[in-house]
C-alpha positions as CSV (number, residue, x, y, z in Angstrom):
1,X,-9.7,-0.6,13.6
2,X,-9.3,3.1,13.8
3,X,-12.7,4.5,13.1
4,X,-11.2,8.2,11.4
5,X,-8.5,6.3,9.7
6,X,-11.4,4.0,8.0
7,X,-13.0,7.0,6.8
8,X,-9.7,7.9,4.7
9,X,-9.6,4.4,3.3
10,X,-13.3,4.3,2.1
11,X,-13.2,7.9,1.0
12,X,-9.9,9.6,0.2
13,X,-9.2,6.1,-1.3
14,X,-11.5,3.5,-2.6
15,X,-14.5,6.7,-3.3
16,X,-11.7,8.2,-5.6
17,X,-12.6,5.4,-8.4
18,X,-8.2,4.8,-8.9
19,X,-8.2,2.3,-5.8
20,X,-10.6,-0.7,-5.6
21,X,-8.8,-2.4,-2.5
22,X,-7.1,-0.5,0.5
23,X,-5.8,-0.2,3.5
24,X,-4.2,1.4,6.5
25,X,-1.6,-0.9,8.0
26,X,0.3,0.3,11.5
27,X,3.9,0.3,11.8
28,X,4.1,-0.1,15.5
29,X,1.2,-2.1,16.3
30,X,1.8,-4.3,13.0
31,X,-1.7,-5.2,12.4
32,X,-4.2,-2.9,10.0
33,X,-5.7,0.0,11.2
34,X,-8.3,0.4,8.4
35,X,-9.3,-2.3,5.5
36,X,-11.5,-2.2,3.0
37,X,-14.2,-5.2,3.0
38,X,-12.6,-8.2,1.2
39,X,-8.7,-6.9,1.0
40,X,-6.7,-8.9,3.4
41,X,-2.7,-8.8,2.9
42,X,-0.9,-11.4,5.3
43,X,1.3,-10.3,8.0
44,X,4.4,-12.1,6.5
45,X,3.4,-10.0,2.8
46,X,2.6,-6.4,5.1
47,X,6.4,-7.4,6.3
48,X,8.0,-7.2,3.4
49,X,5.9,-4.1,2.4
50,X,7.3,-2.7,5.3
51,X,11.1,-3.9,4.9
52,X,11.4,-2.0,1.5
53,X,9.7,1.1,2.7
54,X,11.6,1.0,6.2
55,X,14.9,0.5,3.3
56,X,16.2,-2.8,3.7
57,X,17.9,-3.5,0.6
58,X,18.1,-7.2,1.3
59,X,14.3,-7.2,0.9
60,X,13.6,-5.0,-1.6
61,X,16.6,-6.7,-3.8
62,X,14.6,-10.6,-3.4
63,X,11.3,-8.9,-4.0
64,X,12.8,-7.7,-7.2
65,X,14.0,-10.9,-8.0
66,X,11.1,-13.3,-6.6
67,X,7.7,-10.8,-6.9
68,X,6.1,-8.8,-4.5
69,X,3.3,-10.7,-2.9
70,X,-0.2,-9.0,-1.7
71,X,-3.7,-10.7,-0.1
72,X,-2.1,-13.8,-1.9
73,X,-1.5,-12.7,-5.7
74,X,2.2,-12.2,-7.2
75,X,3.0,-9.1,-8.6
76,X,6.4,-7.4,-10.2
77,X,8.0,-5.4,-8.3
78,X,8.6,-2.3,-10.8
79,X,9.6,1.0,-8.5
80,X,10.3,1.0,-5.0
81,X,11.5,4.9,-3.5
82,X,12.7,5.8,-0.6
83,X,8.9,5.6,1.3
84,X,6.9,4.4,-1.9
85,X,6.7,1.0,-4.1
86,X,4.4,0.4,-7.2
87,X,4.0,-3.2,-8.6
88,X,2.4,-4.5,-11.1
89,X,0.4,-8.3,-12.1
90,X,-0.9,-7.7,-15.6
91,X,-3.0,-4.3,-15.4
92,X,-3.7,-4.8,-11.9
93,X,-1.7,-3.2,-9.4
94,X,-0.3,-2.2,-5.7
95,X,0.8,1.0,-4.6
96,X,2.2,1.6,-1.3
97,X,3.5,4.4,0.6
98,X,5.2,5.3,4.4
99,X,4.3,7.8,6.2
100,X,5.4,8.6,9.7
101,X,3.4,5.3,11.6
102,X,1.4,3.6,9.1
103,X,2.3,2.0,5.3
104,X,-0.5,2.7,3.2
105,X,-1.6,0.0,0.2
106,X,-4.0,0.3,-2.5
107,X,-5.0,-1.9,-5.1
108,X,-6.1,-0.5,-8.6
109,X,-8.1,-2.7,-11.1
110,X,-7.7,-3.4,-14.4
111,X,-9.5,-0.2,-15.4
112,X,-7.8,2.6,-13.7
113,X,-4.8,4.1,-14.5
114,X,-1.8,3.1,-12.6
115,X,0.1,7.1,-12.3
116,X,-3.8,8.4,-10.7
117,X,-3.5,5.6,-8.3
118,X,-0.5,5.9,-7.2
119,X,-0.6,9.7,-6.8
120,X,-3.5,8.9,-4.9
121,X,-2.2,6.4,-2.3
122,X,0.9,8.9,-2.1
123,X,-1.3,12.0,-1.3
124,X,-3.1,10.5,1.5
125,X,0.5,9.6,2.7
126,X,1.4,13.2,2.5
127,X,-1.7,14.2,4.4
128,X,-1.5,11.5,6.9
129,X,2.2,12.5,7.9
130,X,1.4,16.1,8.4
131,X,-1.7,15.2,10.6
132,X,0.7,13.0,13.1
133,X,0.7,9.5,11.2
């Protein structure tokens, strides 16, 4: 684990109270860089994260159809943008975000409100690509 990139994930992240579950997963090494204590998303769910924010359609299309599955739990598919996906399992839900070498995904609880974690989750992205990731 990358020791600067687990400070973004416990701080820019889970310390911003809209994310209780994160991490920062490596698109060229395909393993996580950074993971918040008790968040573990499978390789075979991180590579379908990673097909519909790389663009396959083929992906994105069956994860529409069949649910988006993260550290084990189903969730709906409900928006997935050209480097960004947001879905949803009751009032629980996963954001996700590309950025140059790393997919980003956070988890928000029952309690937060989906739009602040999402824009959280995509901010880090955006600060992440202009530092090189």
């Amino acid at each position: 684990m990358d020791t600067d990139l687990q400070g973004y994930v416990d701080v820019s992240l889970i310390a911003s109270g809209h994310i209780d579950h994160a991490g920062i997963y490596s698109l060229t090494d395909e393993v996580f860089w950074a993971l918040s204590a008790g968040f573990n998303p499978s390789p075979e769910e991180m590579g379908v994260i990673v097909g519909i924010v790389k663009g396959d359609e083929a992906v994105k299309d069956r994860a529409f159809s069949d649910g988006l599955y993260v550290a084990g739990n189903r969730y709906i598919l409900t928006r997935a943008e050209s480097r960004s996906i947001y879905a949803r399992s009751g009032r629980t839900g996963i954001a996700a975000a590309k950025t140059n070498r790393t997919v980003i995904v956070g988890h928000h609880s029952e309690t937060a409100i989906a739009g602040n974690a999402n824009s959280t989750v995509e901010s880090l992205a955006d600060y992440l690509t202009g530092q090189g990731y």
